[in-house]
Structure formats: C-alpha cells, structure tokens
C-alpha positions as CSV (number, residue, x, y, z in Angstrom):
1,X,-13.3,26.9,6.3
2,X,-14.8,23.1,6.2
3,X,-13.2,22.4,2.8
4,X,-9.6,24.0,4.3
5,X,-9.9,21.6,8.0
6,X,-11.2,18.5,5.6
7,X,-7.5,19.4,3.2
8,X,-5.5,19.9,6.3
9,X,-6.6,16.5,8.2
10,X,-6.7,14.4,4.4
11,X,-3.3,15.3,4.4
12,X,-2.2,14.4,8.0
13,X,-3.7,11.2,7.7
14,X,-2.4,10.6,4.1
15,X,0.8,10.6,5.5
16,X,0.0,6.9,6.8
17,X,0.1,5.7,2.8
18,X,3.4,7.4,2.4
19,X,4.9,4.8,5.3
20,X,2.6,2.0,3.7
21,X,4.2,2.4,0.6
22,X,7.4,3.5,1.7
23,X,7.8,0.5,4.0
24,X,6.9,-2.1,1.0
25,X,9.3,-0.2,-1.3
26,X,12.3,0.6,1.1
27,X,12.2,-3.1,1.6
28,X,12.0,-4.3,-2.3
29,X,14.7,-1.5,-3.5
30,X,17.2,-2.8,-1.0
31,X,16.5,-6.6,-0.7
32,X,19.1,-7.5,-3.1
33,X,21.4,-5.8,-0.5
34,X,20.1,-7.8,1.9
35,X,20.3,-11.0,0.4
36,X,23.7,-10.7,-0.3
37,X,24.8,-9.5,2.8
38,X,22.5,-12.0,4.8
39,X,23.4,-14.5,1.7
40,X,19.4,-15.2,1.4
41,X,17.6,-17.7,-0.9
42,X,14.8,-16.5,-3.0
43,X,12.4,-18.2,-0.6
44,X,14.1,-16.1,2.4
45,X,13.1,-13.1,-0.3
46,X,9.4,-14.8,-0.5
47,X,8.9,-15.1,3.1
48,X,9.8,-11.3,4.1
49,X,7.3,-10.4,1.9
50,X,4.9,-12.8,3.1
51,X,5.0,-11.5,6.9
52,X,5.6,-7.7,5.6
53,X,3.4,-4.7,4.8
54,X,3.2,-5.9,1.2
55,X,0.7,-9.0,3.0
56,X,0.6,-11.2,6.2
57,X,1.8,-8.4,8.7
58,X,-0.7,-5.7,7.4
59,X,-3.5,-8.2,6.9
60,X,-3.4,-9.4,10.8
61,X,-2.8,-5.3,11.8
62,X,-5.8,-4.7,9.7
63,X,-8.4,-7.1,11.8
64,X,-7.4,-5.7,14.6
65,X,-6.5,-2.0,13.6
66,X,-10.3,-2.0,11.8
67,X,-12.7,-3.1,14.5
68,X,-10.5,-1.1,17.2
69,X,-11.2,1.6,15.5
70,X,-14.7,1.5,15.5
71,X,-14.5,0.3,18.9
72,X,-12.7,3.1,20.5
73,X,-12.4,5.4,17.2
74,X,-10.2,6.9,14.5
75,X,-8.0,9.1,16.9
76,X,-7.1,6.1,19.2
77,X,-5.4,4.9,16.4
78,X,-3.5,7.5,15.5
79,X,-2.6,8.3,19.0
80,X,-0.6,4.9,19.2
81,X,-0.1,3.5,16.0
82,X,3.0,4.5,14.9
83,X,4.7,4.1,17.9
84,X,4.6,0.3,16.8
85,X,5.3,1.2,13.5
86,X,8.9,3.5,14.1
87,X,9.7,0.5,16.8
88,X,9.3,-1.6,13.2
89,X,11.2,0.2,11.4
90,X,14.2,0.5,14.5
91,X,14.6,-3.0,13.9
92,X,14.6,-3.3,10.2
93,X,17.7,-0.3,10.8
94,X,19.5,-2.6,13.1
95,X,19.5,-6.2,11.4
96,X,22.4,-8.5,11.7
97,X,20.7,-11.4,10.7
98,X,17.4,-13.1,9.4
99,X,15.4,-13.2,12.0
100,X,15.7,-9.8,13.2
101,X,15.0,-8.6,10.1
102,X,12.0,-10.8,9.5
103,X,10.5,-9.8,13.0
104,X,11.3,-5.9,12.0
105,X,9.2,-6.3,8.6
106,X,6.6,-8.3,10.7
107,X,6.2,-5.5,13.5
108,X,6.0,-2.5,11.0
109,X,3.3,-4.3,8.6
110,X,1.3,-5.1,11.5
111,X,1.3,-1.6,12.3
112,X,0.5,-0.6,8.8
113,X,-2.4,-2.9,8.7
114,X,-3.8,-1.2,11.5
115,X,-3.6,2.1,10.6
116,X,-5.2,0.9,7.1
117,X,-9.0,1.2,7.5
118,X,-8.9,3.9,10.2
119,X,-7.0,6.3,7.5
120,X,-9.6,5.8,4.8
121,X,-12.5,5.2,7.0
122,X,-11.2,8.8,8.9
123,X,-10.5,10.8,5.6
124,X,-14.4,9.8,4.0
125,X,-16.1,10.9,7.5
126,X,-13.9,14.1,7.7
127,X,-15.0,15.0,3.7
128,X,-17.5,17.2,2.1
129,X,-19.7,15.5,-0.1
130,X,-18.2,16.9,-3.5
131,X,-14.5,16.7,-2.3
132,X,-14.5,12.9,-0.8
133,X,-12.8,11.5,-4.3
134,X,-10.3,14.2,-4.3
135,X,-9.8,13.9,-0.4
136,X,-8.9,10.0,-1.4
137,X,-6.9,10.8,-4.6
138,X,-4.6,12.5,-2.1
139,X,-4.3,9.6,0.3
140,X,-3.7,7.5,-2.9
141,X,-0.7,10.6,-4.1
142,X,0.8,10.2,-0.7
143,X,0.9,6.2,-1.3
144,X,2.5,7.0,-4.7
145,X,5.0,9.8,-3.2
146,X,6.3,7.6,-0.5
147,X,8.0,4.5,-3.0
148,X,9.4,7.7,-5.3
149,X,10.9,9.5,-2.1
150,X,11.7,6.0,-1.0
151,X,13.2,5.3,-4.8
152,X,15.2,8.3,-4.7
153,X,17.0,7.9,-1.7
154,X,17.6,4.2,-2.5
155,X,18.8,5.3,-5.6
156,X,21.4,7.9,-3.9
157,X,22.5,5.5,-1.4
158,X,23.1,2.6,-3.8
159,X,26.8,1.0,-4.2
160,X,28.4,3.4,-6.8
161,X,25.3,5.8,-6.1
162,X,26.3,9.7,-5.9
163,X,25.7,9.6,-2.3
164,X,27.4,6.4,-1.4
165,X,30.5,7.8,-0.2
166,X,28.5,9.4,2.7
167,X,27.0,6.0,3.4
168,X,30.4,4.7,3.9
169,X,31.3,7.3,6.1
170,X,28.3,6.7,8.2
171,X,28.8,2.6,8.2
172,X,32.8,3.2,9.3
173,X,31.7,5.5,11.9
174,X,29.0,2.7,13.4
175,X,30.8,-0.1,12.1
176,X,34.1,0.8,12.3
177,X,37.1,1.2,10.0
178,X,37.2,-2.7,8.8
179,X,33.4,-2.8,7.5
180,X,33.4,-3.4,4.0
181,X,31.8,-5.3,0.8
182,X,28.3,-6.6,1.7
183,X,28.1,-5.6,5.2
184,X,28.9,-2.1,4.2
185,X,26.5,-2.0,1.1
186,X,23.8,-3.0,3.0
187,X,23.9,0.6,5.3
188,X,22.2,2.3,2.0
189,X,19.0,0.0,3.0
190,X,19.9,1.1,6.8
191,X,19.8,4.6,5.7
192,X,16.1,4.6,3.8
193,X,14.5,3.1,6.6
194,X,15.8,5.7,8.8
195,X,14.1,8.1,6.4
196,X,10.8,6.2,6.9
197,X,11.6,6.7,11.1
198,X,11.6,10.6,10.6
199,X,8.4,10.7,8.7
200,X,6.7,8.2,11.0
201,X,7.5,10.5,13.6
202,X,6.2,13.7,12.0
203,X,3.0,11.6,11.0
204,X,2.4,10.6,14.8
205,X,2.9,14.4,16.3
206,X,0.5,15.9,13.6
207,X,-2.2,12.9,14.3
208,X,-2.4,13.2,17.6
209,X,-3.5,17.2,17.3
210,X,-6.5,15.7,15.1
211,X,-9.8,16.0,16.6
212,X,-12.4,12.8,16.5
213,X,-14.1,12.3,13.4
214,X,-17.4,14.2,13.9
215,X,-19.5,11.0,12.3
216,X,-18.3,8.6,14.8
217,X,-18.5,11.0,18.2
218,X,-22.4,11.5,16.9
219,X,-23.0,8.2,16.8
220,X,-20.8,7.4,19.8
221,X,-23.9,6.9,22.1
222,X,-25.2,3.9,19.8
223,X,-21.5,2.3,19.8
224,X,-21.9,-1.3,20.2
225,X,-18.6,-4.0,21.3
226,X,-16.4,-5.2,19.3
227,X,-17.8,-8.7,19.1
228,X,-21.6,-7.3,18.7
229,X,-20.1,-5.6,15.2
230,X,-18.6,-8.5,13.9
231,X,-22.0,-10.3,14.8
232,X,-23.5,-7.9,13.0
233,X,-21.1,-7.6,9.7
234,X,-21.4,-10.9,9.4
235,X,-25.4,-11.6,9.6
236,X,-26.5,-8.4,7.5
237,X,-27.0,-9.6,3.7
238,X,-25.9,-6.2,2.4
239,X,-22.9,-5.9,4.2
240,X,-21.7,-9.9,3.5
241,X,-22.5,-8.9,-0.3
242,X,-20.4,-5.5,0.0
243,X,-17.4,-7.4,1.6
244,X,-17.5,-10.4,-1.0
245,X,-17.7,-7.9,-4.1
246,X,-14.9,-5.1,-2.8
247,X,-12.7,-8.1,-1.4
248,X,-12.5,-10.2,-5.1
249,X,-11.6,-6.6,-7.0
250,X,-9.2,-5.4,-4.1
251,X,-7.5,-9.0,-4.1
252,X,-7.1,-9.7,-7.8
253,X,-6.2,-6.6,-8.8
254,X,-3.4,-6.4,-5.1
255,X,-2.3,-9.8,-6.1
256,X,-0.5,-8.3,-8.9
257,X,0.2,-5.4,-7.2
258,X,1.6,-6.6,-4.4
259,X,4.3,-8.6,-6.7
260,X,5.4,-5.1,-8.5
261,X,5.4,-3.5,-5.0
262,X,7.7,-5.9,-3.6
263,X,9.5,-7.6,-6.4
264,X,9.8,-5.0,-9.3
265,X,13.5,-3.8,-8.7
266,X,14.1,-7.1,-7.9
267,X,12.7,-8.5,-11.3
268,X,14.3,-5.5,-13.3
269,X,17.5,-6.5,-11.9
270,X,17.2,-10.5,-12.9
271,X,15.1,-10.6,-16.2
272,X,15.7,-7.3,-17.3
273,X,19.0,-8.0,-16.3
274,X,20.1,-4.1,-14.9
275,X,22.0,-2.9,-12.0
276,X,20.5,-2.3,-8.7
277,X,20.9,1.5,-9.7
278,X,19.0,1.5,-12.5
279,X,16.0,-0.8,-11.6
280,X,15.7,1.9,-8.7
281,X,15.4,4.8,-11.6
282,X,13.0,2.8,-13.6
283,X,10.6,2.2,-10.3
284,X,11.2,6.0,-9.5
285,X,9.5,6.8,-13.0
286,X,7.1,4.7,-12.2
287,X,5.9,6.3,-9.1
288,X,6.6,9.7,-10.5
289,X,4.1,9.0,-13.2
290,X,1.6,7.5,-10.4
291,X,1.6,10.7,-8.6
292,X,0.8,12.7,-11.5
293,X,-2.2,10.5,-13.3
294,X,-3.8,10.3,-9.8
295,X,-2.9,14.2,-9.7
296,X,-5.0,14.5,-12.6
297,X,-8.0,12.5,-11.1
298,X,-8.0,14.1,-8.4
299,X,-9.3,17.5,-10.1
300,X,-12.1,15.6,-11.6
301,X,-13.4,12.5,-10.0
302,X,-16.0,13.7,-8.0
303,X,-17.6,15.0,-11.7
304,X,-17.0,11.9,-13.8
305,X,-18.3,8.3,-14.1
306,X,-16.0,5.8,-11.4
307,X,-16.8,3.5,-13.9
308,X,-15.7,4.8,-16.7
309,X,-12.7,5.4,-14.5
310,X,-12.4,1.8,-13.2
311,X,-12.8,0.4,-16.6
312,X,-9.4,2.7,-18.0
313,X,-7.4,2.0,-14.8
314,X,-7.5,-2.0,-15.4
315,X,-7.1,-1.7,-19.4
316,X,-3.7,0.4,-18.8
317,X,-2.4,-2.4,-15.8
318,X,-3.1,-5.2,-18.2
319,X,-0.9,-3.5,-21.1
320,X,1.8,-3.7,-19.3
321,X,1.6,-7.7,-18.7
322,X,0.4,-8.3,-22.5
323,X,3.5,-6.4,-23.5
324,X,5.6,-8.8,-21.6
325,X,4.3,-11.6,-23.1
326,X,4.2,-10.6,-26.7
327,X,7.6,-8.6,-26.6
328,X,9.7,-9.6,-23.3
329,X,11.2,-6.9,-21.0
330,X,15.0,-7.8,-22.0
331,X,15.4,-4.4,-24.1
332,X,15.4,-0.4,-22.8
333,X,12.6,0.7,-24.7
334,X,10.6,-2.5,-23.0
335,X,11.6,-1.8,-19.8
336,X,10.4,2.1,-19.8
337,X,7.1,1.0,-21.0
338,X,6.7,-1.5,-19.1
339,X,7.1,1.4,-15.8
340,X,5.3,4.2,-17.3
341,X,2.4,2.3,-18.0
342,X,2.0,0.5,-15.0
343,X,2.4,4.5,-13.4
344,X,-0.3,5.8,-15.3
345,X,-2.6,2.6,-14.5
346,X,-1.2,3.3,-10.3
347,X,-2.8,6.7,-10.3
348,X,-5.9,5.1,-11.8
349,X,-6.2,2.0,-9.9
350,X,-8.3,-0.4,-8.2
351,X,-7.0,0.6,-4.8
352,X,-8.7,3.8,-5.0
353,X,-12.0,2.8,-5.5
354,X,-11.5,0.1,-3.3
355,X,-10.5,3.0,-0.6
356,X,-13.1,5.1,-1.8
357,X,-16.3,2.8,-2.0
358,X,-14.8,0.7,1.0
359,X,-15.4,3.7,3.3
360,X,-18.6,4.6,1.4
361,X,-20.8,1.0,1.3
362,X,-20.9,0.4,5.4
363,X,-22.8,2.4,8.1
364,X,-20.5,4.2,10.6
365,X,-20.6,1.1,13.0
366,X,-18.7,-1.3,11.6
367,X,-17.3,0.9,8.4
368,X,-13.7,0.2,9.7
369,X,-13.9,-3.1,10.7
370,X,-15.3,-3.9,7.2
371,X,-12.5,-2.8,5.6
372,X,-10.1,-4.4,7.9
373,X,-11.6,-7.7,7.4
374,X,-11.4,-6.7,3.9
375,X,-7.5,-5.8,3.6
376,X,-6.9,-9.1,6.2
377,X,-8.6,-10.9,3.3
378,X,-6.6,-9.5,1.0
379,X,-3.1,-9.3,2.3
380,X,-3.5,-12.7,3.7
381,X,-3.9,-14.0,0.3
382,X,-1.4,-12.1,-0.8
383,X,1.7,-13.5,2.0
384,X,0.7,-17.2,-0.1
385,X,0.8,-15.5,-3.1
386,X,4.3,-13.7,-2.7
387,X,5.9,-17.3,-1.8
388,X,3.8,-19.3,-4.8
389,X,5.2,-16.4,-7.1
390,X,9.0,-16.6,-6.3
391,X,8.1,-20.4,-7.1
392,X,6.8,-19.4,-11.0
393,X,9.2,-16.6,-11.4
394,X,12.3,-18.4,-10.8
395,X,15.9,-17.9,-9.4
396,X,16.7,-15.9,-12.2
397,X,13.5,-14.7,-14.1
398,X,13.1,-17.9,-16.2
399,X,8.8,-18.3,-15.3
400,X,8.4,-15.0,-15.5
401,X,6.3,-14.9,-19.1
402,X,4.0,-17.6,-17.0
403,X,4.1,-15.3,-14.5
404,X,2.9,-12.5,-16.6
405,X,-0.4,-14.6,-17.7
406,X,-1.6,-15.1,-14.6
407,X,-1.1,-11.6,-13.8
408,X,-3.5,-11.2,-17.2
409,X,-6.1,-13.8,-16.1
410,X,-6.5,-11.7,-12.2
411,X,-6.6,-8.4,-13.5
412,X,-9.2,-9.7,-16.4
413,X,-11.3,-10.6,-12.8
414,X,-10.7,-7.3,-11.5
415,X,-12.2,-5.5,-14.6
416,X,-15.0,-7.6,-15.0
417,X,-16.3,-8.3,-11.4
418,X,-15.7,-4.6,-10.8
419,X,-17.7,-3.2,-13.9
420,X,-20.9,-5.7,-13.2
421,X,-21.2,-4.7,-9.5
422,X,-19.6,-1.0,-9.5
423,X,-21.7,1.3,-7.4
424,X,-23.3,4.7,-8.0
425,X,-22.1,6.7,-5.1
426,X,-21.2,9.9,-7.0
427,X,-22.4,13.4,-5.2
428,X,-24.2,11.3,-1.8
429,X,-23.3,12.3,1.2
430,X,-22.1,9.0,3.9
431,X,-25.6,9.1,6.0
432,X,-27.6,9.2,2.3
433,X,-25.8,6.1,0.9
434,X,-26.4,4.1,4.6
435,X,-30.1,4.8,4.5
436,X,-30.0,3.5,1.1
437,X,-28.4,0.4,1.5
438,X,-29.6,-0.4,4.8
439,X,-32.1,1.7,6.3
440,X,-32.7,4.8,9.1
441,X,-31.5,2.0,11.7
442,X,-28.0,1.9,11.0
C-alpha cells in the first residue's frame, strides 16, 4: 500500500517537471514565431532565456522556493505555487509586445524555480528505500514528456502544420477577420502555452490533496528559521563540500543543456538550415527517445552502479557535440543523430543524479534549501551563459562548431568531477545516509 501512495504522489508531483520542461520548450519551439512577429534581435532571443525557466527566473524562484519549503514545508508549496505559475503562463498567452512577454517568461520561471527543490526534496522523503531511483526516473520522464507533448502540439500548430487551419480560426475569432502573416502565426505559440495553463491547473488541484511529507512533520518540532538554516548550510564543512561538488556537475553538464533546451529548434532551423516544422519533429524524437532510455533506467537503477550510470550518460551527451565538429549538422542523417543521441544521453543524464543525490546528501532541515541554492547557482549561470552563447553561435549559425567545443570542454568537467566524487548511496534509507554524513544531531 506504501509502494502504491509513494507511485501515486511521485506522479502528482512529477507533474511540476512536465511544466518545467514544457515552459522552456513551448518557449524555444515557438520563438522564431515570436521574433518575427515582435521583429526581435538575437539578443532579444538571448535575454528571454536569460530571465526564463531555462535560467535567471527559476534560479531566483529556487532560493526562495527551497528554503520556504523547509521553512513552512513541501505542501505549502504546492498549495500556492502554481497559481504564480498559470498567472505566467496568462501572460506569455496574451503578448503584444516585448515586455509583456519578457515579464510573462520571468513570472513563470520564477515559479518553476520554486517549485524545483520542494518536488525532488518531496518525492525522496515520500519514497521507499529500494524505489527512490525509480520514484526520480519518473520525475525525470515527466520532464522528458512535457517538451514532446509540448513538441507535438507546436508541431500541429505550426504555419502549414495539419492543425493550423484551426489556429486561424481561433486567431480571426480573437483577433478578428483582418489578422494575418506574423501576427496570425504567432497564435500557434499562443495555443501551446494554453496547453501548459490546463496542465498547471490539474497539477495544482491534485497537489493540494497531498498530505505533508511524513519526514519533515516528524521533524517539525526541531524546525529552525529560515535565516538559522542558511547559517547553518553555510558553516557545516559537509554540507559546503556537498553544495560545491553537486553545483560544478549540475552546472557544466545544465550549461549545455540549457542551450539545447532553449535554442535547439532554433539552431536546427539556422545551421541545419530546416523549416520551423521540421526542427519541431527532430526535437520531438529527441524527447521521445529521452522518455524511453530513462523508461529503461527506471526498472533498474536502484540495482545497478550510479556510477557506472553517470559515466555512460556523459559519454553519449558528448557524442553528439564531437559529431558536430568532425562531421557538421548540415545533412539529414547528421541531424537525426545528432537528436537521438542527445535523447538517449537525456534519459541518462546528469540531472537525475543531481535530483537524486541532491535530495539524498542533506539532513531534512535544510535538504530543500540546499538544492535551491544549488539550482540558483546553476540557472544564474546559466541566464549569462544563454546571452554569451547567442554571442559564439552567431546570427545565422556561423560560431556554432566553436560552440560545439566548449560544449565538449563542460561536459568533459561533468564526467570527471562527477566520477572522482560520486557517492555510494545505493539501498540507504534518508535518516541512514544523514547519520553518516553528519551525525545523530541533524
């Protein structure tokens, strides 16, 4: 009955990595529409990803999101958080110009940031022992469902897509009978995110009927302030250590990520030189084959070495980027490589053992502010990154083979900090691995 209520709550929860990714993709498959209708510069491009889910928004939701949640607990969270997010995504729906759409990517990345550490820190607590990598393989499906959903519907709705004609008869009906070219491509975009609205909405009625993780109401009593843990994250060696180790692989490996979350369609499109149709297709493959690698790993991950995992997950990202620079991406074959392997290396990737051991490596007191001060780390980085990126890459794709080494030289980090300091978790149960790393106290 456990295993059933720990299924039925992973699932509920995972349904906040769904809007993650959704929000990050709905944004990148439609942002040429956008840039053409709002007649954007590739730094405009740059600076909606900065502030958006993909970095600067989710990394200041995360600070907050993290050490509220420890503060006042996992179900406060999810009580209010998506209200924020759907009041995101409203705006996003109704953009006329930049700023409304920058402030609509702002408000729903902020809200993604916050729901961040609370999801993972929620779904660890409310595992058994032997199921808490498969419990986290299916918050990392749901992150790899949500772009493919998102994918799908962007392909539909696309200009010359096989639902367009339905897109038009919504934007005549709102915009009236004179809408046309940009303004009227642009409602396929409108369209996704309203997708994301409906999901946000089921997310936020089946999280509120979630009771209180059981780890954090036992220790309620012992519940310090929110200042107090932050004091304390911040003076215990073991915890500093933790945070410095999980933040280089999270960052180096989201880095690149971040860029193929954001930019991919949009890169596609340029240097593999395809229509806006077709760079959805290849990204929908690519999430597809995400969903069913981490499928896979879910059935056996609690029973196998993470490092043996770890170590496969990076060598299958890197592929991908030394293809580019050996071969190039301008042909078909190239291209479909270049997506499936990048899939497969998604359902094995960093971000699952940076969910996983992130939720595993801190006491109960500050386990969720860790990690928020971990992803703030991360997707602040991240918002510089996306705008020193569009810099390399180019107008039209013509930095992106310089682009592709430096995506080499940060997953070579990845792989190599990760291996030396990879911990051996495997089969403990939360309170076992606390008293191990830091004593009965905590």
């Amino acid at each position: 009955m456990k295993q059933q209520s720990s299924l039925k709550s992973t699932i509920a929860v995972s349904l906040n990595n769904y809007l993650d990714a959704g929000a990050i993709v709905a944004g990148a498959s439609g942002i040429t529409l956008w840039q053409n209708y709002l007649g954007l510069s590739e730094m405009h491009l740059g600076w909606l990803n900065a502030i958006s889910a993909n970095a600067l928004g989710a990394a200041i939701g995360a600070i907050i999101g993290g050490f509220l949640a420890d503060r006042f607990g996992r179900k406060f969270i999810f009580t209010y958080n998506l209200l924020v997010y759907m009041t995101g995504v409203l705006l996003v729906m109704l953009s006329v110009d930049y700023s409304m759409l920058l402030c609509g990517f702002l408000v729903t990345g902020i809200s993604v940031g916050v729901g961040v550490p609370a999801s993972w820190t929620y779904i660890s607590e409310s595992s058994e022992v032997h199921n808490r990598g498969r419990n986290i393989c299916i918050s990392q499906m749901s992150w790899g469902i949500g772009p493919m959903v998102i994918l799908f519907l962007g392909m539909l709705f696309a200009p010359g897509g096989y639902l367009f004609s339905w897109v038009e008869g919504i934007a005549h009906l709102i915009g009236g009978a004179d809408i046309a070219g940009n303004a009227l491509n642009v409602f396929s975009s409108r369209i996704v995110f309203f997708s994301l609205f409906v999901v946000a909405f089921i997310a936020w009625t089946l999280q509120r009927q979630l009771e209180e993780s059981a780890e954090f109401t036992a220790g309620k009593e012992k519940k310090s302030g929110i200042v107090d843990n932050i004091r304390l994250l911040f003076t215990n060696r073991i915890a500093v250590r933790t945070v410095a180790y999980l933040a280089v692989i999270y960052l180096t490996w989201n880095l690149v990520a971040s860029v193929m979350g954001f930019f991919l369609p949009h890169i596609y499109e340029t240097a593999g030189g395809v229509s806006n149709e077709q760079a959805n297709w290849l990204s929908c493959v690519l999430w597809f084959c995400t969903v069913a690698t981490t499928a896979v790993l879910s059935q056996c991950i609690d029973r196998v070495s993470h490092k043996a995992v770890y170590i496969l997950g990076l060598l299958f990202a890197i592929a991908p980027w030394a293809m580019v620079v050996t071969t190039g991406i301008g042909s078909t074959v190239s291209l479909w490589a270049f997506a499936i392997l990048w899939g497969i290396e998604g359902g094995l990737s960093v971000q699952i053992f940076y969910a996983l051991w992130g939720s595993e490596l801190f006491p109960a007191k500050f386990r969720a502010g860790a990690q928020g001060l971990m992803f703030f780390i991360v997707r602040g980085i991240s918002a510089a990154w996306g705008l020193v990126f569009t810099y390399i890459y180019g107008e039209n794709g013509e930095g992106f083979t310089l682009a592709a080494w430096c995506m080499i030289a940060l997953l070579v980090v990845a792989l190599v900090v990760g291996v030396i300091g990879a911990p051996d978790t495997r089969g403990k149960s939360l309170v076992q691995i606390t008293e191990e790393r830091y004593g009965e106290d905590f």
